[in-house]
ZAMARGU-4260 file (C-alpha; in steps of 0.2 Angstrom, whole numbers, plus 5000, padded with zeros to 4 digits):
<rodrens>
0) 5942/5003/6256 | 5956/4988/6260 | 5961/4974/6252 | 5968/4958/6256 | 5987/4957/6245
5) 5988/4940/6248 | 5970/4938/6238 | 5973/4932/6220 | 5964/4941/6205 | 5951/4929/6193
10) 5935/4933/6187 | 5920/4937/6197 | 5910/4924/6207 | 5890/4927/6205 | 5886/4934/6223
15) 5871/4920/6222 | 5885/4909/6223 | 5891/4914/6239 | 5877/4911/6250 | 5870/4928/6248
20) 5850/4931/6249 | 5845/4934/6230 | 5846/4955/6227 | 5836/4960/6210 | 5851/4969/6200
25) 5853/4986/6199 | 5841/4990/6184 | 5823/4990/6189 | 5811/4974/6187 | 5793/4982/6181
30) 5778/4980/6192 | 5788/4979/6208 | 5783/4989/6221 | 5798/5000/6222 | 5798/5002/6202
35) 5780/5011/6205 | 5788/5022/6216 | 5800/5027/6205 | 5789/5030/6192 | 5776/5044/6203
40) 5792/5050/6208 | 5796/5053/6190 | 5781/5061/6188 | 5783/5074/6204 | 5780/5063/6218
45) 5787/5066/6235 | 5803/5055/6236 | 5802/5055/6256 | 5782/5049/6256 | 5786/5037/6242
50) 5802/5031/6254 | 5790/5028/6268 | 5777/5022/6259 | 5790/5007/6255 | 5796/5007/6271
55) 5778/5003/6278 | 5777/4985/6266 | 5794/4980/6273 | 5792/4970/6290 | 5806/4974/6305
60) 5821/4960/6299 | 5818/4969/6281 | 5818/4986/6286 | 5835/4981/6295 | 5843/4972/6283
65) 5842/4988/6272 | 5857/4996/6282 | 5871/4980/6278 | 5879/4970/6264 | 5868/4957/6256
70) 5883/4944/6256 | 5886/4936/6275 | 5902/4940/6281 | 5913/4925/6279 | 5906/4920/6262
75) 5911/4937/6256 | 5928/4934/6264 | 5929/4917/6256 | 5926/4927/6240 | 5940/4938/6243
80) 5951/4924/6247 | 5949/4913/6233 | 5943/4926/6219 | 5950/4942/6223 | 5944/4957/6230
85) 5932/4971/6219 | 5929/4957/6202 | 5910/4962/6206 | 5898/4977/6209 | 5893/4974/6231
90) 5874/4970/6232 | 5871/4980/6249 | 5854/4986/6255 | 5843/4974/6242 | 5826/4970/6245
95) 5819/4956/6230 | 5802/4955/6238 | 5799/4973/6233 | 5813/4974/6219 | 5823/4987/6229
100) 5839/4988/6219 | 5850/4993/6232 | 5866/4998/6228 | 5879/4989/6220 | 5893/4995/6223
105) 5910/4998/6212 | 5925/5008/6215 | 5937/5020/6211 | 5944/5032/6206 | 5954/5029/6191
110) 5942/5019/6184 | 5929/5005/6185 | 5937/4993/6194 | 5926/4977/6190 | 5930/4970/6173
115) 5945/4979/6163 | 5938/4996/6161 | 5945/5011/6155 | 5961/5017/6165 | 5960/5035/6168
120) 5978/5044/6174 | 5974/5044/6194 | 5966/5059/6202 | 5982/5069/6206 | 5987/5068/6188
125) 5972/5075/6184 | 5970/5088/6196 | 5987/5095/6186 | 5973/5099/6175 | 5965/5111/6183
130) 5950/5107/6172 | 5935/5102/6177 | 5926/5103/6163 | 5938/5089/6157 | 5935/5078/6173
135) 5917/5081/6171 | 5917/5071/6153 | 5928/5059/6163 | 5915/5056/6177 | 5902/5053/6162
140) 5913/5041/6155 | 5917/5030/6174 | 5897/5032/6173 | 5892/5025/6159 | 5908/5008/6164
145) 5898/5006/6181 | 5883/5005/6174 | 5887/4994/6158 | 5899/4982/6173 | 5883/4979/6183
150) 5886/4994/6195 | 5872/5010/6201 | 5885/5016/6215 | 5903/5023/6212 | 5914/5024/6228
155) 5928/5037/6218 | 5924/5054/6223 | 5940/5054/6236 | 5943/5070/6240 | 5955/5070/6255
160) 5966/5084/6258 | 5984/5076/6259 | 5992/5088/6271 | 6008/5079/6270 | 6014/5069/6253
165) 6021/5055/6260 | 6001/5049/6261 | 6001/5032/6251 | 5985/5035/6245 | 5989/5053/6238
170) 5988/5048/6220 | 5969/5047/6225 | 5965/5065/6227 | 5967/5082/6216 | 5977/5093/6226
175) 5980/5100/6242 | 5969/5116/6239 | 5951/5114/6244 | 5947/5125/6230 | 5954/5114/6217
180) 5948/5099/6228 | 5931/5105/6225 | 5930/5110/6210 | 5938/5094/6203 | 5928/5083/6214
185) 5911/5092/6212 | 5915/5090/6193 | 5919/5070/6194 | 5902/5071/6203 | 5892/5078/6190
190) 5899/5068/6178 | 5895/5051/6185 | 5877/5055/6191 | 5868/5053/6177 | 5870/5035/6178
195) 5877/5029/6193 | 5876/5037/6214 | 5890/5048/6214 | 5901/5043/6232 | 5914/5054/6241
200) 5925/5048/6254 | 5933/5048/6267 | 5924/5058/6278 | 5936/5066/6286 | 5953/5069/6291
205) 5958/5053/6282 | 5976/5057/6274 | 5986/5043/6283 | 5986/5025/6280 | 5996/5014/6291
210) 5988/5021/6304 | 5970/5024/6297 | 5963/5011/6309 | 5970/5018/6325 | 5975/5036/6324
215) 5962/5050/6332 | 5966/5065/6323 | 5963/5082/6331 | 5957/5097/6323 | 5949/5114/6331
220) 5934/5119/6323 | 5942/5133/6312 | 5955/5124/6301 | 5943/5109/6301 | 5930/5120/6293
225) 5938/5132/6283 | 5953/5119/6274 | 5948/5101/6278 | 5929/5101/6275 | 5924/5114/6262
230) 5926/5102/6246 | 5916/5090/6255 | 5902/5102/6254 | 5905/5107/6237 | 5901/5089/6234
235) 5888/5089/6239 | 5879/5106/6233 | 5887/5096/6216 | 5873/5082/6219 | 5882/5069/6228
240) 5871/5053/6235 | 5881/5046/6248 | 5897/5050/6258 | 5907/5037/6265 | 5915/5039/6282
245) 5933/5037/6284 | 5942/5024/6297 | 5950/5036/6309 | 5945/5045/6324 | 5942/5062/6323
250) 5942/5074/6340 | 5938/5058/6349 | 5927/5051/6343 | 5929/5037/6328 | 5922/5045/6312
255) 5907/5032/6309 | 5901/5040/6326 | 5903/5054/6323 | 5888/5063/6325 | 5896/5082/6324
260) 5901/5075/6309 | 5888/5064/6299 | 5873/5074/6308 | 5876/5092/6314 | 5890/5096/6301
265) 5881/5087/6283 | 5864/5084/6288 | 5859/5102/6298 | 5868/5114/6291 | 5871/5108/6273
270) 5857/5100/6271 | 5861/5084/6263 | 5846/5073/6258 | 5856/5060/6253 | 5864/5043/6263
275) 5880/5037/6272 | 5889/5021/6272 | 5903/5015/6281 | 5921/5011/6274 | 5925/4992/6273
280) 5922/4978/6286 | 5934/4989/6301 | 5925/5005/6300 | 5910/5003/6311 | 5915/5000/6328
285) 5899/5001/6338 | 5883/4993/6329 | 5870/5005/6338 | 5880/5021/6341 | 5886/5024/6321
290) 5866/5021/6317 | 5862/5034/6333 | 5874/5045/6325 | 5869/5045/6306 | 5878/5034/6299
295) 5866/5025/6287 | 5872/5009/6278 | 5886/4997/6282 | 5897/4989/6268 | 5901/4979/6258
300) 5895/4964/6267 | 5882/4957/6281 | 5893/4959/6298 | 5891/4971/6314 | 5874/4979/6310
305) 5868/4959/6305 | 5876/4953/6320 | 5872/4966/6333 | 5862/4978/6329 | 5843/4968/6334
310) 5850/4966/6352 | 5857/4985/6352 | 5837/4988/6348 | 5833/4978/6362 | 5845/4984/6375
315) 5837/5001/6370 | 5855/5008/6364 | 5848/5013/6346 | 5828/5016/6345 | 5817/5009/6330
320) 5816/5028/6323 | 5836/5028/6317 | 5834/5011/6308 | 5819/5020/6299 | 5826/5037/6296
325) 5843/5028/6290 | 5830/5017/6278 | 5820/5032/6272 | 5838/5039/6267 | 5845/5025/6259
330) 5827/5024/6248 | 5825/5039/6246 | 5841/5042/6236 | 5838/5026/6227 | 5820/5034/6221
335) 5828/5052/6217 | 5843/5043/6208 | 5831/5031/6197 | 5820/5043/6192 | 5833/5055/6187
340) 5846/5043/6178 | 5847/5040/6158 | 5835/5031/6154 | 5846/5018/6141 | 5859/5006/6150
345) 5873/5009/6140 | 5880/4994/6130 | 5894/4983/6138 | 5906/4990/6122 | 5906/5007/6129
350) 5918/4998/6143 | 5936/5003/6137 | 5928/5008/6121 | 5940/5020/6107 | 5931/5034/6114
355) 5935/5031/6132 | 5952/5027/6127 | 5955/5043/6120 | 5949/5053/6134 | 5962/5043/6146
360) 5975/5048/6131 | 5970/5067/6132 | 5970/5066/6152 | 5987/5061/6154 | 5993/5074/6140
365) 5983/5087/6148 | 5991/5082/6165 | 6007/5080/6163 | 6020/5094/6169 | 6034/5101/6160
370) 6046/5106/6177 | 6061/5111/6169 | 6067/5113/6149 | 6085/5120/6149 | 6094/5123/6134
375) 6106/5111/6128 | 6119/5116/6113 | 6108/5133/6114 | 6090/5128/6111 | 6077/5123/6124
380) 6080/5100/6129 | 6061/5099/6126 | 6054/5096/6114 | 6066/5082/6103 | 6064/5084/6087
385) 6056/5067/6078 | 6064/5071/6060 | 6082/5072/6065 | 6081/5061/6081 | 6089/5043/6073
390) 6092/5034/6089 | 6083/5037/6107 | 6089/5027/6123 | 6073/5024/6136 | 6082/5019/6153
395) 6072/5014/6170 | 6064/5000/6178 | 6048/5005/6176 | 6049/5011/6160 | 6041/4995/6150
400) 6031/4988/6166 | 6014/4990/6170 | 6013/5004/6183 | 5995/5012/6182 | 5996/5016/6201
405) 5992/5004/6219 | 5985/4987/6219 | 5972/4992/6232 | 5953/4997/6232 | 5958/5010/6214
410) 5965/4994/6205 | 5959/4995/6187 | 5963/4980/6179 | 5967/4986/6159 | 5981/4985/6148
415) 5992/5001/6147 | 6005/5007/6134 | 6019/5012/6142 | 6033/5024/6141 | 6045/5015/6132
420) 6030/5006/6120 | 6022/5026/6118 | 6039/5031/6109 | 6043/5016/6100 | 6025/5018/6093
425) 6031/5037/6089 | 6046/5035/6083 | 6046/5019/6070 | 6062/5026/6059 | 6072/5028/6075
430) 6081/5014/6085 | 6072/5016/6101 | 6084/5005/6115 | 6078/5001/6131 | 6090/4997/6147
435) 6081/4992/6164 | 6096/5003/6173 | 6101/4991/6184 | 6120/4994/6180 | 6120/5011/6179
440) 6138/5010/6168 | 6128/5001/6156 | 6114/5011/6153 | 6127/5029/6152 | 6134/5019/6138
445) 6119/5018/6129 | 6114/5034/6133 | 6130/5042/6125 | 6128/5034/6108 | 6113/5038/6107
450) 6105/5057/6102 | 6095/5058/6119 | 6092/5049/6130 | 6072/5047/6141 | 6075/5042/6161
455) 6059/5034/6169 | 6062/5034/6187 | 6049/5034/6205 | 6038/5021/6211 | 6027/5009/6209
460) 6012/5000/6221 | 6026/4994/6231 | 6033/5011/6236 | 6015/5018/6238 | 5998/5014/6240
465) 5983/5009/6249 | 5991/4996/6264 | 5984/4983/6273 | 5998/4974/6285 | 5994/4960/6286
470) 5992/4958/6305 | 5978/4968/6303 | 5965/4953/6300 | 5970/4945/6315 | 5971/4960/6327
475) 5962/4958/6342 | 5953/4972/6342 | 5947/4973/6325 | 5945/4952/6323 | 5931/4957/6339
480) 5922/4968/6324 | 5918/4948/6312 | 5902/4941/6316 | 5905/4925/6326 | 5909/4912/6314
485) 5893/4897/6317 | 5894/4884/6303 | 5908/4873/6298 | 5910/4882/6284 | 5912/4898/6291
490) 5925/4892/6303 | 5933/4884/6289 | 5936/4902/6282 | 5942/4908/6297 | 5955/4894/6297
495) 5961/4897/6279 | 5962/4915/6285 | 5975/4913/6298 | 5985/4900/6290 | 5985/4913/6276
500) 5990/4926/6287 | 6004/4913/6296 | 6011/4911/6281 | 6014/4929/6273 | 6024/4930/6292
505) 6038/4940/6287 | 6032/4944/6268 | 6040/4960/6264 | 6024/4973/6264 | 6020/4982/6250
510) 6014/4998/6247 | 6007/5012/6264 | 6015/5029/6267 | 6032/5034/6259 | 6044/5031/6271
515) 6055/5043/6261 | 6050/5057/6248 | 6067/5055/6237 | 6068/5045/6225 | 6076/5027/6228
520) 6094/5030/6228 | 6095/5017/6214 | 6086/5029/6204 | 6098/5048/6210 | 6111/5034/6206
525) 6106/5031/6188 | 6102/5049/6183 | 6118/5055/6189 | 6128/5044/6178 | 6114/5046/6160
530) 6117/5064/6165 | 6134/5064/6165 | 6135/5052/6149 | 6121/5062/6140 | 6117/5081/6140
535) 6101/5081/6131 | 6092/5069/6146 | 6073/5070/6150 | 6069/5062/6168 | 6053/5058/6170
540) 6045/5056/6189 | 6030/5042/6189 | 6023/5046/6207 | 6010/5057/6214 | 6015/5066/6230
545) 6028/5077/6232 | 6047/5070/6225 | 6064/5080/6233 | 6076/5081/6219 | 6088/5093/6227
550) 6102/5083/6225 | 6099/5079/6207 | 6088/5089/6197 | 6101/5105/6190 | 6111/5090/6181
555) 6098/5088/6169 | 6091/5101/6156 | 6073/5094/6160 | 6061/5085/6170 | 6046/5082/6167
560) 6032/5075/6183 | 6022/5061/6173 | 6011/5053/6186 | 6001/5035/6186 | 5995/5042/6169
565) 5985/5028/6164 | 5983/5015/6152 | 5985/5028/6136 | 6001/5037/6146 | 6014/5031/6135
570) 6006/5038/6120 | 6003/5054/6127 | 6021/5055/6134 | 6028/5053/6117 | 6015/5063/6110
575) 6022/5078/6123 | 6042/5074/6123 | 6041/5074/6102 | 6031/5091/6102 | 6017/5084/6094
580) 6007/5090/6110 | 6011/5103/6123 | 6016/5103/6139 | 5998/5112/6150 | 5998/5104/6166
585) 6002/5113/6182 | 6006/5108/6199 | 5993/5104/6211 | 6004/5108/6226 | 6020/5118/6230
590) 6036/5105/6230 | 6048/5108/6242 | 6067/5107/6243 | 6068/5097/6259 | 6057/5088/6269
595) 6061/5100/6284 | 6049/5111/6275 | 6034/5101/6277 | 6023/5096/6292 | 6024/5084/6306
600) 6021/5066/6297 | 6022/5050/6308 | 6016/5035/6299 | 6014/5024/6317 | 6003/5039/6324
605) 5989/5038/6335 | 5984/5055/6338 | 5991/5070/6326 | 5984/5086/6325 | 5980/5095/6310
610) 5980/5114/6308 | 5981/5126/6292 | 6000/5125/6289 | 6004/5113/6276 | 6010/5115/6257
615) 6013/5131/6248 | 6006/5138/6263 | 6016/5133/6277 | 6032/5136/6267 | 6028/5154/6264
620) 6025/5155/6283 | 6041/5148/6285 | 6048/5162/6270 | 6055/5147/6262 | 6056/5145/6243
625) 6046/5130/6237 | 6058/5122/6223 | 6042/5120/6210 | 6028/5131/6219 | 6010/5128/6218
630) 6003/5131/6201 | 6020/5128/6192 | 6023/5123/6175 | 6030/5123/6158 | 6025/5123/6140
635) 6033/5126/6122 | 6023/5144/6121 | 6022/5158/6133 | 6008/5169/6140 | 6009/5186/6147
640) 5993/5192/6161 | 5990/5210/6157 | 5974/5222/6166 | 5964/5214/6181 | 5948/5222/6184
645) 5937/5214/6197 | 5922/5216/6207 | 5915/5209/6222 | 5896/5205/6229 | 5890/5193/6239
650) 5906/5185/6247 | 5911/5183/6227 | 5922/5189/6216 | 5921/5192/6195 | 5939/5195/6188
655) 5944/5198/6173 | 5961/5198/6163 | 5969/5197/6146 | 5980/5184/6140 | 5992/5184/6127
660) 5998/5170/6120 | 6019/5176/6116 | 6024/5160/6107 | 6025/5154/6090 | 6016/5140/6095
665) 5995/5136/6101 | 5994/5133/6119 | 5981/5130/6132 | 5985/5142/6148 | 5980/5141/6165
670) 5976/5159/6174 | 5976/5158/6194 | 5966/5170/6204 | 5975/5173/6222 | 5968/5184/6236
675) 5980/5193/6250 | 5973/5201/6263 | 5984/5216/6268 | 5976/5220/6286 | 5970/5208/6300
680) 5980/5192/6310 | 5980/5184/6291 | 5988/5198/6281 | 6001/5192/6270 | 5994/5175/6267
685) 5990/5173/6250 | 5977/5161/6245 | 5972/5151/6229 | 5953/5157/6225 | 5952/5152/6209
690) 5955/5148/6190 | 5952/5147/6173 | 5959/5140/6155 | 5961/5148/6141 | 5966/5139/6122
695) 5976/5152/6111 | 5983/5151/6095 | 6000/5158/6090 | 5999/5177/6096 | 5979/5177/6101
700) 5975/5188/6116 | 5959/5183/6125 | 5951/5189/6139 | 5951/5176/6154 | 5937/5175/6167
705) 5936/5170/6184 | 5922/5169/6195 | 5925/5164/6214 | 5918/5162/6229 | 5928/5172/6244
710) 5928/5156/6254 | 5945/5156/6257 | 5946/5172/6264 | 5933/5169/6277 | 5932/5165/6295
715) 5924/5151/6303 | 5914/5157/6318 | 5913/5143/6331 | 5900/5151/6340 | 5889/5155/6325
720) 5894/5140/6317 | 5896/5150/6300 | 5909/5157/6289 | 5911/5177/6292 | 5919/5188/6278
725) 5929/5201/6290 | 5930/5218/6281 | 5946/5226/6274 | 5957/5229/6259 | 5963/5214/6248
730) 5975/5212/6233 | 5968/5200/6220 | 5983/5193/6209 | 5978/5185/6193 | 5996/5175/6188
735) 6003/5160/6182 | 6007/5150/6199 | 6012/5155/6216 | 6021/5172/6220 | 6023/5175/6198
740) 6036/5190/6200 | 6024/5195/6183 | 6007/5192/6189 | 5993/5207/6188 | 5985/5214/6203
745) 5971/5225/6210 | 5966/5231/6228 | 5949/5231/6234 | 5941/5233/6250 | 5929/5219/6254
</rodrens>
């Protein structure tokens, strides 16, 4: 999705009030016809018949009118203008005269962003997880908020793989390992379907954003199937309704007309029953050729298909049986999901509600990751000890502002307790100081009188985000995409919108790719002169790519990588850094020493190709040390692996190992199943295959279970188009991250 930044943020406009046909809401009116439907469908009738069946009452301009936005084009506009952008669920594909819901559509995927819902840590942070049964209940409580905000469509399930962290939109996504991608994003799936269309995005190859409108990127059929596609799938096998396309090109051809893509690929060889929409209002370049190529429904508002898609019938560019297998689609999933869904509506208290709150709470504890814990005056920095602490110095510029991650199409607007607020709330016997850093002489002073001292350094929306420049609007080539603007009032819009754009001439832009993946030097600056006034100092990394931190991070005794962590993070920090939790996140990706250890990035691009050598990957290509490898982390106990039996049938594999927890403390471990093959043009490579959890108490020893799929080890076929598992000897490694020196292994032949 994009945003206008320039767009202020009020409540939400009724969408009646813009102009916009009436649209029935999205819980059923009784006695429609499409409420009928739903009902045999309940009660085992064919979803497709019932589709055409509804299709056949529907006269040509309805039947079109199905595939775009219910609001015309410049009202919407006007709406984001004067009201802000994502205040309402997006009626698209409505039909009153039959009380076809439609969808209406809400975003994400931190949250509802309609209203002030529940603030979830962003998707990164909670891929450090590694949990999915914990992102289920969170996709159960983002359902429940779209459905109690006026929603039935949630466009959250992002599931890019960010190649390279400098992505502004990494925070978005789970990891940079298809298997955690999928197993995280099929869970999110699952969790939100019960009461609202499940949506994953952006389909494919969408891991840049300044140049997300113009660059074509190229991908040969094998990486693109076996690393950029497979967590799409697993979306789908998960239940998923709709996939939205992505903006950029892909092998040519833009991704909305894509037909290898949104037909050969998802519909005839996964099988997908459900629909596909566009991204917003630049996606669709060509009216007739997306619907020819599959893609079903364009959002959020009335524009190309309204505007062009009767005379691309006419012409004889698109025929009458797209508009009504696209229709049948759309329906269909509607039917499915309606018939299916909760039956209660939940309550408009449920929004934010304690419950909720405390999930987001337990999400950011879970997620964030303990990097380093050095010993300072001979016992580990971490955690601090709240009965003897008396005086605690909290330094940074974002450590008491509202920082829960970019403004763009994710923006959940909810209060949040920050850092500085979690450990005052922790620590009421203890003088708690704060200093924004700005002098960094100042703040060493404070620091050194007091017993530690908590640095809260990275970014914020301005450093990284979704991007719009705001050039964009007028560009020629994608102002040629707006319906021609007829009435006054619609020219009146278009004028508003370049006087707007005329005056933020110059603005300083906000948010898009990381130009640089250290921190701002204001930050190094600061950390090297707390470090040097205070030995016990705890830096704390608010981002979600990738940080460097070569050049400072052996100054202090710990680190810790904190994320967007969502409105509860300051309590869960505190609730961490005082012990009172620990530390069970891991990395989702490998963090390099330098960024000559990453791929090719190019934030101007307009054509990049993308192959199979990116993160923990292409550094051990490279036999390059990652400074925190994949699966990295911390906590106040230990574990120890011990035994790995496993067996293998039907391209799967069932491993089993003990672990022991070695600590005085209980802990929740995370045990990683990798696969190396040992023969063949890939032996060597080790690759994540899966993962498991385990809680133990103080000296328990459990056995931990892991069943995979051998995916990863496969090889995509080109001419078959399928994945082929090549025979031959493998070591399964069950360990703790990446190349654990202490990890347990077995060899079997395959």
């Amino acid at each position: 999705m994009s945003t206008d930044p320039s767009a202020p943020m009020s409540p939400a406009p009724d969408s009646d009030s813009l102009g916009a046909p009436a649209a029935p809401g999205p819980e059923l009116i009784p006695g429609t016809a499409f409420t009928r439907a739903v009902d045999r469908v309940r009660d085992g009738g064919d979803p497709d018949a019932e589709a055409d069946s509804l299709l056949d009452l529907l006269t040509d301009a309805e039947q079109l009118a199905l595939l775009h936005g219910n609001i015309p084009f410049w009202q919407g506009r006007r709406s984001i203008m004067h009201d802000g952008y994502n205040h309402f669920p997006y009626p698209v594909g409505a039909n009153a005269r039959l009380g076809i819901p439609g969808i209406h559509f809400i975003d994400g995927p931190r949250g509802v962003v309609v209203g002030s819902a529940t603030a979830f840590p962003v998707s990164m942070a909670r891929g450090a997880t590694w949990d999915p049964g914990l992102e289920e209940r969170i996709g159960r409580a983002i359902g429940q908020e779209v459905r109690a905000s006026g929603g039935n469509f949630f466009g959250g399930v992002c599931i890019n793989l960010p190649r390279h962290p400098a992505w502004g939109r990494v925070q978005e996504t789970y990891s940079d390992q298809t298997v955690l991608l999928g197993a995280m994003g099929a869970a999110l799936t699952r969790g939100v379907s019960p009461n609202a269309i499940a949506c994953v995005k952006h389909f494919a190859l969408n891991s840049m954003e300044n140049a997300r409108f113009d660059v074509d990127v190229r991908c040969a059929p094998e990486p693109l199937h076996e690393d950029f596609l497979p967590h799409f799938h697993d979306c789908v096998r998960a239940g998923a309704g709709a996939l939205m396309c992505a903006y950029n090109a892909v092998n040519g051809q833009w991704a909305s007309a894509s037909s290898e893509l949104l037909t050969k690929v998802l519909r005839e060889e996964w099988g997908f029953t459900g629909f596909t929409i566009s991204d917003f209002i630049w996606a669709i370049r060509d009216a007739g050729a997306s619907l020819a190529a599959g893609l079903d429904v364009e959002t959020p508002f009335a524009q190309l298909r309204a505007e062009r898609l009767p005379a691309a019938l006419a012409a004889g560019e698109v025929g009458r049986e797209h508009v009504r297998l696209a229709g049948r689609r759309l329906l269909r999933t509607l039917l499915v999901h309606y018939a299916r869904r909760s039956e209660e509506r939940p309550a408009a208290s449920v929004i934010a509600s304690e419950e909720h709150r405390a999930l987001a709470r337990e999400a950011a504890t879970r997620s964030m990751v303990l990097l380093r814990n050095e010993s300072v005056a001979g016992a580990p920095a971490l955690p601090l000890d709240p009965g003897s602490l008396q005086s605690l110095a909290v330094i940074g510029r974002i450590a008491d502002v509202k920082n829960l991650g970019d403004r763009g199409s994710s923006n959940v607007h909810a209060h949040q307790v920050t850092p500085l607020a979690g450990l005052r709330a922790a620590l009421p016997q203890a003088r708690v100081s704060h200093d924004d850093g700005a002098d960094p002489a100042r703040a060493a002073a404070l620091a050194a009188e007091s017993d530690a001292a908590v640095l809260v350094v990275g970014y914020t929306a301005a450093e990284e985000g979704e991007w719009v420049n705001g050039r964009i609007y007028a560009r020629d080539d994608l102002m040629r995409l707006y319906p021609e603007p007829r009435t006054a009032d619609d020219q009146a819009v278009v004028a508003e919108m370049m006087a707007r754009l005329q005056a933020a001439t110059g603005r300083r832009e906000i948010g898009g790719d990381r130009a640089d993946l250290h921190l701002p030097p204001d930050d190094v600056a600061l950390i090297r002169a707390v470090a040097a006034a205070q030995p016990r100092t705890v830096v704390v990394i608010v981002a979600a790519g990738a940080v460097l931190m070569e050049e400072w991070y052996a100054r202090v005794p710990a680190v810790v990588m904190g994320w967007y962590s969502g409105m509860e993070g300051g309590h869960a920090l505190a609730d961490l850094l005082l012990g009172a939790e620990d530390f069970s996140g891991r990395m989702p990706y490998a963090i390099p020493r330098s960024a000559d250890d990453l791929p090719e990035f190019h934030a101007d691009a307009t054509e990049i190709a993308y192959d199979r050598w990116y993160g923990q990957r292409l550094l051990a290509r490279r036999g390059v040390e990652a400074l925190f490898p994949l699966g990295h982390g911390l906590s106040y106990t230990t574990y120890t692996l011990s035994g790995l039996d496993v067996a293998v049938a039907d391209s799967r594999v069932h491993a089993t190992t003990a672990v022991h927890n070695t600590g005085a403390r209980a802990g929740l471990a995370t045990v990683q199943l990798y696969a190396t093959r040992l023969d063949g043009d890939r032996a060597g490579q080790r690759e994540l295959i899966g993962f498991t959890r385990a809680r133990l108490t103080p000296g328990q020893e459990a056995t931990a279970v892991v069943d995979a799929d051998l995916r990863p080890l496969s090889r995509w076929d080109r001419q078959r188009r399928d994945f082929v598992l090549p025979a031959g000897a493998v070591r399964f490694e069950a360990a703790q991250f990446w190349g654990d020196p202490d990890a347990v292994a077995a060899v079997v032949t395959v």
